[in-house]
C-alpha positions as CSV (number, residue, x, y, z in Angstrom):
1,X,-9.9,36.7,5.7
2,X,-6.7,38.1,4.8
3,X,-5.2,35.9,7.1
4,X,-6.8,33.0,6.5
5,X,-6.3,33.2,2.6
6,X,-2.4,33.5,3.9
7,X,-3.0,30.2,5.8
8,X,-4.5,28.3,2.9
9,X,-2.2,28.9,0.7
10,X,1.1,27.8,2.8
11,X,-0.1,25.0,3.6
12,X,-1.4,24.5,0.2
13,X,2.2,24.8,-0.9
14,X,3.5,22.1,1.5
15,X,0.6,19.9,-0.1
16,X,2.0,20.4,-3.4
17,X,6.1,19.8,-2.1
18,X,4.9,16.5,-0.7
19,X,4.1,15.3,-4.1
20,X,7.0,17.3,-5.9
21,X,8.7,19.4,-3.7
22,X,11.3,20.8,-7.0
23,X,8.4,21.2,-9.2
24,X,6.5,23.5,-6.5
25,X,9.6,25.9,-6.3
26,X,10.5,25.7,-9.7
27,X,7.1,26.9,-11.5
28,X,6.4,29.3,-8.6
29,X,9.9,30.9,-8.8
30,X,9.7,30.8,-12.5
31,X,6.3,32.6,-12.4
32,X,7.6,35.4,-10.2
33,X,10.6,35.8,-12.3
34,X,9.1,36.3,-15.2
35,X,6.2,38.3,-13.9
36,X,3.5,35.7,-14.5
37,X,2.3,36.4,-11.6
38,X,1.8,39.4,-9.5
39,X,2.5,39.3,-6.0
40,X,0.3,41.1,-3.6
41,X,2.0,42.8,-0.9
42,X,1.4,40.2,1.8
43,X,2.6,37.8,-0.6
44,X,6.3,39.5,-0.7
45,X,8.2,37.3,0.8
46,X,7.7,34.6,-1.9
47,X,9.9,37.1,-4.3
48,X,13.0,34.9,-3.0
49,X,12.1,32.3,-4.6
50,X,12.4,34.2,-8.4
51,X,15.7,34.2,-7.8
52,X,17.9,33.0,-10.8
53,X,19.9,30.2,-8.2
54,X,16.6,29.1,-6.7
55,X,15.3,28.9,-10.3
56,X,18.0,26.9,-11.6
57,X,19.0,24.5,-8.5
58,X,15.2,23.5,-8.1
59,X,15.4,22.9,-12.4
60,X,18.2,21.0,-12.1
61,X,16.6,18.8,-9.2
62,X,13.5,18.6,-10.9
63,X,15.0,17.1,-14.5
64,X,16.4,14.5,-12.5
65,X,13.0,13.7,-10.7
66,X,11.1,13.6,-13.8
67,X,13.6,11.1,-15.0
68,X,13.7,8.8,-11.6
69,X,10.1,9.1,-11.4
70,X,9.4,7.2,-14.3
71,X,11.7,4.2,-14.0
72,X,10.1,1.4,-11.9
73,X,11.8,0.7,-8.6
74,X,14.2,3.8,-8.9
75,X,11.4,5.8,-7.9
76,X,10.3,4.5,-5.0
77,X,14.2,4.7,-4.1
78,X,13.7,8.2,-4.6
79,X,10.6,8.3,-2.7
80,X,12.7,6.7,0.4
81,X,15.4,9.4,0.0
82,X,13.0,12.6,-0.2
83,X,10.5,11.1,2.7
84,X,12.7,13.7,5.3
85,X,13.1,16.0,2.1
86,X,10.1,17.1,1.1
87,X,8.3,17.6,4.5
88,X,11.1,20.3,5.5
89,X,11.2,22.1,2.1
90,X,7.2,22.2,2.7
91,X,7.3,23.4,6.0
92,X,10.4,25.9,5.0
93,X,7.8,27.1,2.2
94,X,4.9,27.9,4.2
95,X,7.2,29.7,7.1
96,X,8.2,31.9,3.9
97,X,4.5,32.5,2.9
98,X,3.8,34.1,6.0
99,X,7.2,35.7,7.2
100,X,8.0,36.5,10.5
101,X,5.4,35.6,13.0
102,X,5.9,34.6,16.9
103,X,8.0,32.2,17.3
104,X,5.1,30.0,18.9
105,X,3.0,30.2,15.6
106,X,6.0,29.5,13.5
107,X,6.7,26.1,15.4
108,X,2.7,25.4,15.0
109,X,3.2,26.0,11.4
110,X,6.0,23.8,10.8
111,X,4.7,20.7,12.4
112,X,1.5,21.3,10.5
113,X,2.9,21.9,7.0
114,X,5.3,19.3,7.6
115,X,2.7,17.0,8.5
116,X,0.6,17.9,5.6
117,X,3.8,17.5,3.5
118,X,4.8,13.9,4.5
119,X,1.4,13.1,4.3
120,X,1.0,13.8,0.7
121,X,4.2,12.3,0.2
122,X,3.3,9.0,1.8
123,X,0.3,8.9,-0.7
124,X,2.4,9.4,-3.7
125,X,5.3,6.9,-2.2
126,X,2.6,4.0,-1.8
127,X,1.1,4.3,-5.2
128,X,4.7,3.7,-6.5
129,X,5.0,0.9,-4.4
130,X,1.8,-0.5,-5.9
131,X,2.4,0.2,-9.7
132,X,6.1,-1.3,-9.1
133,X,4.4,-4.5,-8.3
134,X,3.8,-5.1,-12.3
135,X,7.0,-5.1,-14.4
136,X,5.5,-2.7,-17.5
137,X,6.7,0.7,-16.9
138,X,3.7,2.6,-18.4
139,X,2.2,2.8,-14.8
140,X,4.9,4.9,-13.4
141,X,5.3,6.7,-16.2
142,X,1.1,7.9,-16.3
143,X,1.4,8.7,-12.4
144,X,4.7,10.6,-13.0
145,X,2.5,12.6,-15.4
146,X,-0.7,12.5,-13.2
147,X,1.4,14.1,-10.3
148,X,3.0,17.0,-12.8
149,X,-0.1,18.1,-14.0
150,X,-1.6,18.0,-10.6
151,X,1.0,20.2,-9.3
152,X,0.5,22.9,-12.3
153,X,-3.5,22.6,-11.7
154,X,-2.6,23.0,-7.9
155,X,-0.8,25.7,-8.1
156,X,-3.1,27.6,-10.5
157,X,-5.8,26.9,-8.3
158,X,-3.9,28.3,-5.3
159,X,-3.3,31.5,-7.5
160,X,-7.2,32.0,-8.2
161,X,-8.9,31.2,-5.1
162,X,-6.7,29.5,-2.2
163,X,-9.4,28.7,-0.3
164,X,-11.3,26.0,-2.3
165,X,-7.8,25.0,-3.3
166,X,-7.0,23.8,0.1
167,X,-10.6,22.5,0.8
168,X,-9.9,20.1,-2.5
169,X,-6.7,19.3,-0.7
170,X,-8.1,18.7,2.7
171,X,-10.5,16.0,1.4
172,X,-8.2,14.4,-0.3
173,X,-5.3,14.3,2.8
174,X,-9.0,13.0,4.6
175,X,-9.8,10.3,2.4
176,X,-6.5,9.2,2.1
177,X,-6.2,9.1,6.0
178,X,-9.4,7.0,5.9
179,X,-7.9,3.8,3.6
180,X,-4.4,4.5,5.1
181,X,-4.4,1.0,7.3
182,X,-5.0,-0.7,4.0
183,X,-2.5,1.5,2.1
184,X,0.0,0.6,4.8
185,X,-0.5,-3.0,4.9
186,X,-0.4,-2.8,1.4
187,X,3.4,-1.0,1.5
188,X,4.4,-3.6,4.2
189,X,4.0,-7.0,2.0
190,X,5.2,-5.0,-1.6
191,X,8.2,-3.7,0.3
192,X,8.5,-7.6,2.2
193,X,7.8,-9.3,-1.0
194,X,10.1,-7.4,-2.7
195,X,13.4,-7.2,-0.3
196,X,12.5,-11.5,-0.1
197,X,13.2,-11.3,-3.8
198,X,16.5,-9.4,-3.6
199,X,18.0,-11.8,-1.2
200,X,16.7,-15.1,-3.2
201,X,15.9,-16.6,-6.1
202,X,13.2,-18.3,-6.7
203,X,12.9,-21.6,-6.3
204,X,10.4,-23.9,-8.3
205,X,11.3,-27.4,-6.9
206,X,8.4,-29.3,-5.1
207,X,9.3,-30.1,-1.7
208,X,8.5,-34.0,-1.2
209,X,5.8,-32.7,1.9
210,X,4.5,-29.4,3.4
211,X,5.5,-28.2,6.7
212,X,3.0,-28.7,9.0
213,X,4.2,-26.9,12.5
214,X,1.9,-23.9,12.3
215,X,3.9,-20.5,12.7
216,X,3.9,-19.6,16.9
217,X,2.3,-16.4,16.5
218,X,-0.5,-17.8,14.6
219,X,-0.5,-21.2,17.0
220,X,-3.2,-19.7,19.5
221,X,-5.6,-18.1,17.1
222,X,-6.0,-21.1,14.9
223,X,-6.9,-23.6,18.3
224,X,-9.1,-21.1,19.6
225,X,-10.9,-21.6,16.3
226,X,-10.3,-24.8,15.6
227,X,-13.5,-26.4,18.2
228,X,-14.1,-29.4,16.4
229,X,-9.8,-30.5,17.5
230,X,-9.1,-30.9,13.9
231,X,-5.5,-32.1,13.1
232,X,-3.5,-30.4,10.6
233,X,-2.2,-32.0,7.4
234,X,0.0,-28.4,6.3
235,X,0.3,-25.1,7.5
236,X,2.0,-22.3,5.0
237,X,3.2,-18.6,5.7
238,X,1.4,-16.6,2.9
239,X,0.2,-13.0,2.6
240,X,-4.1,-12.5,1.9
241,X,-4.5,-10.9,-1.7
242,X,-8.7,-10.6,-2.6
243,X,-11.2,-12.6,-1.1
244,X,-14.9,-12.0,0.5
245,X,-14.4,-11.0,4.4
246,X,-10.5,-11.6,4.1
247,X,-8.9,-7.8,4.6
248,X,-5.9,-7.9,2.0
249,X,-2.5,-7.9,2.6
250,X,-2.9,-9.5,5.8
251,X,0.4,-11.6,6.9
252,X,-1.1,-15.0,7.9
253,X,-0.8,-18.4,6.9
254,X,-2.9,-21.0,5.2
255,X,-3.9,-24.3,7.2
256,X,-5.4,-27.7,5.6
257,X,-6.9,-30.2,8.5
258,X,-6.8,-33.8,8.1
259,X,-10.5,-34.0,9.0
260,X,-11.8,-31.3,6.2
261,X,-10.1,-32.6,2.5
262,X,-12.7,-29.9,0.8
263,X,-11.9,-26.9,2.8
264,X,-8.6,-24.3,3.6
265,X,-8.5,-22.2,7.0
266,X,-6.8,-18.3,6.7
267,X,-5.1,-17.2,10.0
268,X,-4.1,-13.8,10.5
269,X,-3.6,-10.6,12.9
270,X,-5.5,-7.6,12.2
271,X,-5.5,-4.7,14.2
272,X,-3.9,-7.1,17.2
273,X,-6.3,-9.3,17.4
274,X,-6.8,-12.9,16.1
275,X,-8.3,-13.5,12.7
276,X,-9.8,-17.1,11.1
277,X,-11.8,-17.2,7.9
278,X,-12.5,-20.4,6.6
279,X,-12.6,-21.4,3.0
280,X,-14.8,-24.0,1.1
281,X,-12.9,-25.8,-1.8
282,X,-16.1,-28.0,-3.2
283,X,-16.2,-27.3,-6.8
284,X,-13.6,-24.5,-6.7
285,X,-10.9,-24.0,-9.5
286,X,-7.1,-23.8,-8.1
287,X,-4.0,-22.2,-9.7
288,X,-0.9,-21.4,-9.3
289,X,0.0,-17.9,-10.7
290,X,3.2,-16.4,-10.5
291,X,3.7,-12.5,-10.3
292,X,6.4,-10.1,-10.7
293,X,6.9,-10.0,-6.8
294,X,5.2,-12.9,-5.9
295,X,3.8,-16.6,-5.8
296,X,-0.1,-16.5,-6.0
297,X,-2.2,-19.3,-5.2
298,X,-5.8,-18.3,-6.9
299,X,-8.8,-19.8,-5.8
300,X,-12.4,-19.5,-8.7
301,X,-15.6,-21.4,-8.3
302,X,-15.7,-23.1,-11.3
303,X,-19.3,-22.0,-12.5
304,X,-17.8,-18.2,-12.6
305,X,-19.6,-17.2,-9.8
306,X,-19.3,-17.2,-5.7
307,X,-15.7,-15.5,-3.8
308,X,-12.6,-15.6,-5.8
309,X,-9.2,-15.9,-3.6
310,X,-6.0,-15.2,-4.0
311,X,-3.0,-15.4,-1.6
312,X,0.5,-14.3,-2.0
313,X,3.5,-16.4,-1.3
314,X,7.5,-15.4,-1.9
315,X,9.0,-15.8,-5.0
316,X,11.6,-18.8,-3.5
317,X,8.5,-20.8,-2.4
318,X,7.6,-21.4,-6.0
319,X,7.7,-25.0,-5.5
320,X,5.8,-24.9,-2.1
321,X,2.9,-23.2,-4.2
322,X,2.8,-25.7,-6.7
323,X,2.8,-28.6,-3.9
324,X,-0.1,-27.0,-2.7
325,X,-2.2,-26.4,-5.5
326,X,-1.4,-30.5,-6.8
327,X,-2.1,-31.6,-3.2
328,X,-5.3,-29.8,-3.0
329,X,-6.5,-30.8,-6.3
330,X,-6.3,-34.5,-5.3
331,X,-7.9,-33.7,-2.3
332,X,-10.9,-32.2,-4.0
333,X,-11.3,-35.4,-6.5
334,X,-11.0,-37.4,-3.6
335,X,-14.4,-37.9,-1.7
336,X,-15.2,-36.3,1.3
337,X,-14.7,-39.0,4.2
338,X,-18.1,-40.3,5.7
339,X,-18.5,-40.5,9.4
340,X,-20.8,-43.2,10.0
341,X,-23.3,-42.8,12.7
342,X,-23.1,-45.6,15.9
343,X,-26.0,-47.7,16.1
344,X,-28.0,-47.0,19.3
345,X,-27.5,-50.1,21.6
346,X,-30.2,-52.4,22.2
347,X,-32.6,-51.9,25.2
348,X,-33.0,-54.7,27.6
349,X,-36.6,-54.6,28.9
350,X,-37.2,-56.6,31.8
């Protein structure tokens, strides 16, 4: 049991450096410093860490966090720079919670504090990524604060009963494991969308007609879909925000057909494979909403109930969104062409 208490609470430690890895040192040196705390003999070897030049390099480290932490953008660009950093001090923080071992355990425990280390890190990182999508700072600033006081309540927890404390941290690596696909796609198109910005402005001029070569990749899945042989009128490279049965932050594009004036195909890749969902305009409401990172086009039903749709679009193809939206609002007050039904041919009895 011993043991095991030993177990949970290095790897409990490398849970807590993923989300602040100058934080972790800095309260636990402090609290054996100052006597806070009072190690148990198989605990020993975390006495290093009360020393004063431990103490005051991770203080140091950790005023500057709290700071870059806060500021949108400058914290994820200190995310990006720890993302090596704060897996090793974890892993160099449970090797010192259990001293010298064999050598074969030590490399077991490395790879799976580090691991637990960059994973925590990853889930911090991409909840900056999401709160930088809004300009306001107040987001960064409550899950700077979150992540503080989660650290303190982790590390008291550790102190009282390690065990529960890395049960409570094992769920929560497990749940985040569980959405990490959508978290991932979701880093992919903020960090896209937001280098796109950097190297452009945006650019609200309406093109005089929408492109309507269909992006290769997307080419097969869209005629594999597309039974009927419908012709296309525009095709657009966009990114899927919310919408029933559309996964979001899927990189796809959005396709209008000559032969369907009321209705919008999605074509994506998910997971590999090919992905259509087809939309029905008829007595939607359409908008053009621009965002901190991007272009939206948002799609509502106009009686306030049904799906609601939005897709995301670069900040230079401004105008492009706004062709779009007048294009398909003239095609929605347009009636919906009629195919007329052929007369059977007369039957010549003899």
């Amino acid at each position: 049991m011993e043991r095991f208490n030993l177990l949970s609470v290095a790897l409990g430690l490398a849970c807590l450096a993923g989300i602040n890895l100058y934080l972790t040192v800095f309260v636990t040196g402090l609290a054996v410093n100052l006597h806070w705390i009072e190690l148990s003999p198989e605990y020993h070897s975390l006495e290093v860490l009360g020393h004063p030049w431990i103490i005051g390099i991770a203080g140091v480290l950790y005023f500057l966090e709290f700071f870059a932490d806060k500021i949108p953008w400058v914290d994820s660009a200190w995310d990006t720079v720890h993302t090596v950093i704060r897996p090793i001090g974890g892993a160099l923080l449970a090797i010192q919670v259990l001293g010298h071992s064999t050598p074969t355990f030590d490399v077991l425990l490395v790879l799976l504090a580090g691991s637990t280390s960059l994973v925590t890190h990853t889930a911090k990182a991409s909840s900056r990524l999401v709160a930088n999508s809004s300009p306001e700072p107040f987001s960064n600033i409550g899950l700077s604060v979150a992540e503080d006081v989660g650290v303190f309540g982790g590390l008291a927890l550790l102190h009282y009963n390690p065990v529960l404390a890395i049960s409570i941290f094992a769920l929560a690596i497990i749940a985040f494991l569980y959405f990490a696909p959508k978290v991932l796609r979701s880093m992919k198109a903020k960090i896209w969308l937001a280098l796109t910005k950097l190297n452009g402005p945006a650019d609200l001029r309406r093109p005089s007609t929408l492109p309507i070569a269909l992006p290769a990749r997307f080419a097969p899945i869209f005629s594999k879909q597309n039974v009927l042989g419908e012709t296309i009128a525009w095709a657009v490279p966009c990114i899927s925000g919310r919408g029933r049965r559309i996964a979001a932050n899927l990189f796809g594009a959005l396709v209008a057909t000559n032969e369907e004036p009321h209705k919008i195909v999605f074509v994506a890749k998910k997971s590999g494979r090919g992905f259509s969902q087809t939309i029905d305009l008829e007595g939607a409401t359409i908008a053009h909403e621009p965002q901190f990172l991007s272009e939206n086009l948002v799609i509502l039903p106009a009686s306030g109930r049904g799906p609601k749709y939005s897709f995301m679009f670069t900040r230079s193809r401004g105008g492009v969104v706004e062709q779009i939206v007048e294009h398909l609002r003239q095609r929605l007050n347009s009636p919906a062409p009629v195919v007329e039904a052929l007369a059977p041919e007369p039957v010549e009895h003899i």
